[in-house]
Kinemage of the C-alpha trace (Angstrom):
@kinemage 1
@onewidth
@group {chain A} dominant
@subgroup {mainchain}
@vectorlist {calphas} color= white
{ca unk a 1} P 0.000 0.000 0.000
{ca unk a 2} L 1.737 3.133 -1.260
{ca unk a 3} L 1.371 6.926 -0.178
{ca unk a 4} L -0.511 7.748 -2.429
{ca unk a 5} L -3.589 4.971 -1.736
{ca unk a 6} L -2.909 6.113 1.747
{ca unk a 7} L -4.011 10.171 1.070
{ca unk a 8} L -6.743 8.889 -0.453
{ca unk a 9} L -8.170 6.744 2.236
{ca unk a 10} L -7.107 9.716 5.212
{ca unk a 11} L -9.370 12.286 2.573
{ca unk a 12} L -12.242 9.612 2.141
{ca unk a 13} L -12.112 9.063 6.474
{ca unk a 14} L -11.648 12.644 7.120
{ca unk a 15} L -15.177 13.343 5.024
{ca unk a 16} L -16.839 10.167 6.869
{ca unk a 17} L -15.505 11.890 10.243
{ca unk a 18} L -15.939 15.752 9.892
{ca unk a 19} L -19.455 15.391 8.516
{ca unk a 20} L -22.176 16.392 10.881
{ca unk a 21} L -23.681 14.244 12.422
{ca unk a 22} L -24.811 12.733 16.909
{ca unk a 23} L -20.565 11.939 17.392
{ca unk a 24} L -19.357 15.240 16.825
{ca unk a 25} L -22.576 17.372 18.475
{ca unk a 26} L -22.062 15.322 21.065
{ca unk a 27} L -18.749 15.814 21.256
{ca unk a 28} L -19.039 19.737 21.617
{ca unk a 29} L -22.081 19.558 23.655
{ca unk a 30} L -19.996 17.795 26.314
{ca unk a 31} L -17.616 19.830 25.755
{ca unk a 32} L -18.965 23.199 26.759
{ca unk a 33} L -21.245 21.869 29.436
{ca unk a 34} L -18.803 19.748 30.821
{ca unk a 35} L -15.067 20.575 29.590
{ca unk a 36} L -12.403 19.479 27.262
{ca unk a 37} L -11.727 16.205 29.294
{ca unk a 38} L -15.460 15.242 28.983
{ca unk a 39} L -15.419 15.937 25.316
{ca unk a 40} L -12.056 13.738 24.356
{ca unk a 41} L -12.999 11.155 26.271
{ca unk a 42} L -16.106 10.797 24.325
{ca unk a 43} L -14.757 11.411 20.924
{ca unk a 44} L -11.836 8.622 22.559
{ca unk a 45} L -14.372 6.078 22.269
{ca unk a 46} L -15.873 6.704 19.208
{ca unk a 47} L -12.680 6.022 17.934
{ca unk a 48} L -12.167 3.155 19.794
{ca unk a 49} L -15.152 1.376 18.175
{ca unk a 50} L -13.712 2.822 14.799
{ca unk a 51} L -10.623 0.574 15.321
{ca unk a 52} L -12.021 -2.295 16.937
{ca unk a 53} L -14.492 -2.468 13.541
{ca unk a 54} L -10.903 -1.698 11.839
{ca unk a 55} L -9.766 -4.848 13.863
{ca unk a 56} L -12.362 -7.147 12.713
{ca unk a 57} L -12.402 -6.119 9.409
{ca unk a 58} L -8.756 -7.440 9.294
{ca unk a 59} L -9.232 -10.862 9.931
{ca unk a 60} L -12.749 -10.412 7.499
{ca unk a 61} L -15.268 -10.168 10.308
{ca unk a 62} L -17.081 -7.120 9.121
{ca unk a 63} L -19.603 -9.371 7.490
{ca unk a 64} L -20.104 -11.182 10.312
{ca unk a 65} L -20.350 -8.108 12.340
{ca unk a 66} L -22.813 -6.856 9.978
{ca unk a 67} L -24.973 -10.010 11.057
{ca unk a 68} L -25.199 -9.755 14.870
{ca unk a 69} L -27.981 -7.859 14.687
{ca unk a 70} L -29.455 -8.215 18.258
{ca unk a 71} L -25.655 -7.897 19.926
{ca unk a 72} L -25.409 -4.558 17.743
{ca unk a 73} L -28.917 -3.360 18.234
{ca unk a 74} L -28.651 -3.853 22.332
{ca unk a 75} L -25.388 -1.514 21.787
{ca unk a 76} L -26.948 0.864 19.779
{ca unk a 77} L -30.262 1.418 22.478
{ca unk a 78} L -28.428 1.011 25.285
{ca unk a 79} L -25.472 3.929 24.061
{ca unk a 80} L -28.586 6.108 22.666
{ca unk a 81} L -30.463 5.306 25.874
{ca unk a 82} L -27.888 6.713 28.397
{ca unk a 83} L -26.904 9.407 25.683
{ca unk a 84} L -30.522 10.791 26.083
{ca unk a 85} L -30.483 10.451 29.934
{ca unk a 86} L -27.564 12.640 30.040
{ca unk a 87} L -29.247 15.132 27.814
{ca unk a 88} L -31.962 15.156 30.581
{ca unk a 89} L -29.736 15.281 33.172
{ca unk a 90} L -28.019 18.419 31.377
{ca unk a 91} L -31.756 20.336 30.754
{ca unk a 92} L -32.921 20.018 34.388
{ca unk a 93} L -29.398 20.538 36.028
{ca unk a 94} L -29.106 24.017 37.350
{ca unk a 95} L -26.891 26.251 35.952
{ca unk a 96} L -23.036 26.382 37.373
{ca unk a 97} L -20.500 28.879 35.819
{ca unk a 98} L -18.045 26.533 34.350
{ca unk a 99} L -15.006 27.340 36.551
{ca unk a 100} L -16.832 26.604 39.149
{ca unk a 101} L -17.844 22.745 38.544
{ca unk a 102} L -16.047 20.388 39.864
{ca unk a 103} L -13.676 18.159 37.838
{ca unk a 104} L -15.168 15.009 36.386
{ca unk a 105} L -13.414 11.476 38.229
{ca unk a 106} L -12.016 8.954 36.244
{ca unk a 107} L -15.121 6.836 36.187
{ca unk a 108} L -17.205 9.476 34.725
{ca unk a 109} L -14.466 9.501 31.856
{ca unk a 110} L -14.898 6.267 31.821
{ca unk a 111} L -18.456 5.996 31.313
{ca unk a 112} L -18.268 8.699 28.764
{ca unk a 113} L -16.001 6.770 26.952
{ca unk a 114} L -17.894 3.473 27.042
{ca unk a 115} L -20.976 4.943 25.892
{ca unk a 116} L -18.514 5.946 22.652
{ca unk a 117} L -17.459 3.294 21.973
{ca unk a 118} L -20.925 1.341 22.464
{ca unk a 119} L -22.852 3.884 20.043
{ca unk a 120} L -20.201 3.202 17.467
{ca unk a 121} L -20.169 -0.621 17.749
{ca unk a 122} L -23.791 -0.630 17.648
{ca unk a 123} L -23.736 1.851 14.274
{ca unk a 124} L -24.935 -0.418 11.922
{ca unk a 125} L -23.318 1.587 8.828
{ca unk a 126} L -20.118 1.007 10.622
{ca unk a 127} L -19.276 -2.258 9.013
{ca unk a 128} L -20.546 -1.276 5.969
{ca unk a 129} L -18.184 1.709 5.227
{ca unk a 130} L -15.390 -1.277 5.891
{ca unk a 131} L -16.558 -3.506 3.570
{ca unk a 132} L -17.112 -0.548 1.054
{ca unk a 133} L -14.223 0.992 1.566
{ca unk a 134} L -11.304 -1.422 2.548
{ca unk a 135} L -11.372 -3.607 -0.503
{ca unk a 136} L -10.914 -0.222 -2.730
{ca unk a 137} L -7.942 0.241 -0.374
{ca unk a 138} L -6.082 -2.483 -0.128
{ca unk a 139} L -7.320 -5.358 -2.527
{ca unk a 140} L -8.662 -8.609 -0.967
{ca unk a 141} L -5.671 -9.313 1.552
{ca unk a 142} L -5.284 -6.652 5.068
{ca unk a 143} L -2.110 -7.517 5.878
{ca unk a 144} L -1.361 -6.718 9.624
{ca unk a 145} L 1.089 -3.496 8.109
{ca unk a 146} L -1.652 -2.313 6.116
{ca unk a 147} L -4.038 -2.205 9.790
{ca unk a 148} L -1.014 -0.525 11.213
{ca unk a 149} L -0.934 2.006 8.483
{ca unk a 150} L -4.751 2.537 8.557
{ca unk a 151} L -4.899 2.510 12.177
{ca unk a 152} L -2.370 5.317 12.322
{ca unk a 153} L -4.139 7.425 9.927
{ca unk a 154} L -7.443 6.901 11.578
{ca unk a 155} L -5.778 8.222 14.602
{ca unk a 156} L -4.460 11.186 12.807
{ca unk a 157} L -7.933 11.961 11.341
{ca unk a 158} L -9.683 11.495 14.458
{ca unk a 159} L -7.255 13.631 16.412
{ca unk a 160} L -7.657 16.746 13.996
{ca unk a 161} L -11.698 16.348 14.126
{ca unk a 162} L -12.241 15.849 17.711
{ca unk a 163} L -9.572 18.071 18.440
{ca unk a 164} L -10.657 20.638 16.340
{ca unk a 165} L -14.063 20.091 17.797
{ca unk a 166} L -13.247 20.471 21.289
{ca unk a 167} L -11.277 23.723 20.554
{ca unk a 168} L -14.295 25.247 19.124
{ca unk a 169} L -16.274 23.944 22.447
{ca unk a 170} L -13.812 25.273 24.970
{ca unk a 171} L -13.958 28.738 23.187
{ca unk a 172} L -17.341 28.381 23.227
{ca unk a 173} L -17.649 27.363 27.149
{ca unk a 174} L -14.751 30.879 28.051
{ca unk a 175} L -18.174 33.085 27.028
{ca unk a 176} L -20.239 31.239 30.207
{ca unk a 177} L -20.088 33.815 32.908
{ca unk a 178} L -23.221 34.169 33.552
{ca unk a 179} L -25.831 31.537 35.243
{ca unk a 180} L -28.857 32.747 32.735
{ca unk a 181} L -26.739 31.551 29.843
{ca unk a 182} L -25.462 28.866 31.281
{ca unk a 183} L -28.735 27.425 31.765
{ca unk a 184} L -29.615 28.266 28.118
{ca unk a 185} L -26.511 26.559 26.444
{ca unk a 186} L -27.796 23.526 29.116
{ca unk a 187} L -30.682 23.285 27.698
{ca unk a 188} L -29.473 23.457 24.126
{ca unk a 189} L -27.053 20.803 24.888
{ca unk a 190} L -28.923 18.379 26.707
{ca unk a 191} L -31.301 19.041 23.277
{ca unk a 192} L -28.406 17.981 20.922
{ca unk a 193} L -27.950 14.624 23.385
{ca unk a 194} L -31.579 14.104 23.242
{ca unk a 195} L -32.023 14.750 19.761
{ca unk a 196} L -28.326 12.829 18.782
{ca unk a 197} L -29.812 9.579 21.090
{ca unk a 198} L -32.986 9.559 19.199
{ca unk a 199} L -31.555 9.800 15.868
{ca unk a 200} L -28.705 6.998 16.322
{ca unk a 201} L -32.042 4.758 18.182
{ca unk a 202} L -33.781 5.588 14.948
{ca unk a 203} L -31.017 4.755 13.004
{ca unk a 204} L -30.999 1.427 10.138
């Protein structure tokens, strides 16, 4: 797999990840209600379930991934379930001037991370991009240097999106001084969650 084949697939993933869609709102909505830790860790699992699917697709599982249907559809509720409960939690939550909440522990990361990486393991147009996409790539064989090489650019993508993502947010969240707009931008982002956990529940 030369250089060239490579640029193409990092301009291909970089369209499939910078497009709009429930990863990235979420991504800023955490963000801003919640800070840049929140945010990453989110957008940490998302790619985590990217690579994982990456994994699988290696050893040609994406088909069969494509087929466990009730494992994938339990992922995708329960992710969009606790996606939306957050969203609650964030439009009923009073409003706290960002330099004044307290830091998130390691097992609220955690959490927010797992639910990433469950909502994209559950996203059943996951495998399908693979098996669209991969055999363009890199023929019929994945060698384990050519899931090295797309690993690394996944990374690389993933790490200018959600970092350009949480950048925007933590901009965003400097303009919060004020507990009436706090509770505003709440309410908007515990909308996005909402709206972001319907639409991936909704999702086929």
């Amino acid at each position: 797999m030369d250089v060239t084949t490579l640029l193409a697939f990092a301009a291909a993933f970089f369209v499939f990840a910078a497009s709009p869609g429930p990863d990235n709102m979420t991504i800023v909505a955490r963000t801003i209600t919640h800070g840049a830790a929140s945010g990453i860790a989110y957008g940490a699992g998302t790619v985590a379930g990217i690579l994982i699917f990456l994994t699988l697709a290696a050893f040609g599982l994406s088909i069969l991934a494509a087929e466990m249907g009730t494992v994938m559809a339990v992922l995708r509720y329960g992710g969009a379930a606790y996606l939306i409960w957050m969203g609650y939690k964030l439009w009923t939550a009073e409003p706290v001037v960002p330099d004044l909440q307290p830091v998130r522990d390691r097992r609220g990361l955690l959490s927010i991370f797992a639910t990433g990486t469950a909502l994209n393991l559950g996203n059943p147009k996951m495998p399908l991009f693979y098996v669209a996409l991969l055999p363009n790539v890199v023929g019929t064989s994945l060698t384990v240097n050519h899931l090295l090489a797309l690993a690394s650019v996944i990374i690389v993508v993933e790490t200018v999106v959600i970092g350009g993502h949480v950048l925007l947010a933590v901009r965003a969240r400097k303009m919060l001084r004020e507990p009436r707009i706090v509770r505003r931008v709440n309410r908007t982002a515990g909308g996005v969650m909402i709206g972001s956990g319907v639409a991936i529940a909704v999702s086929r």
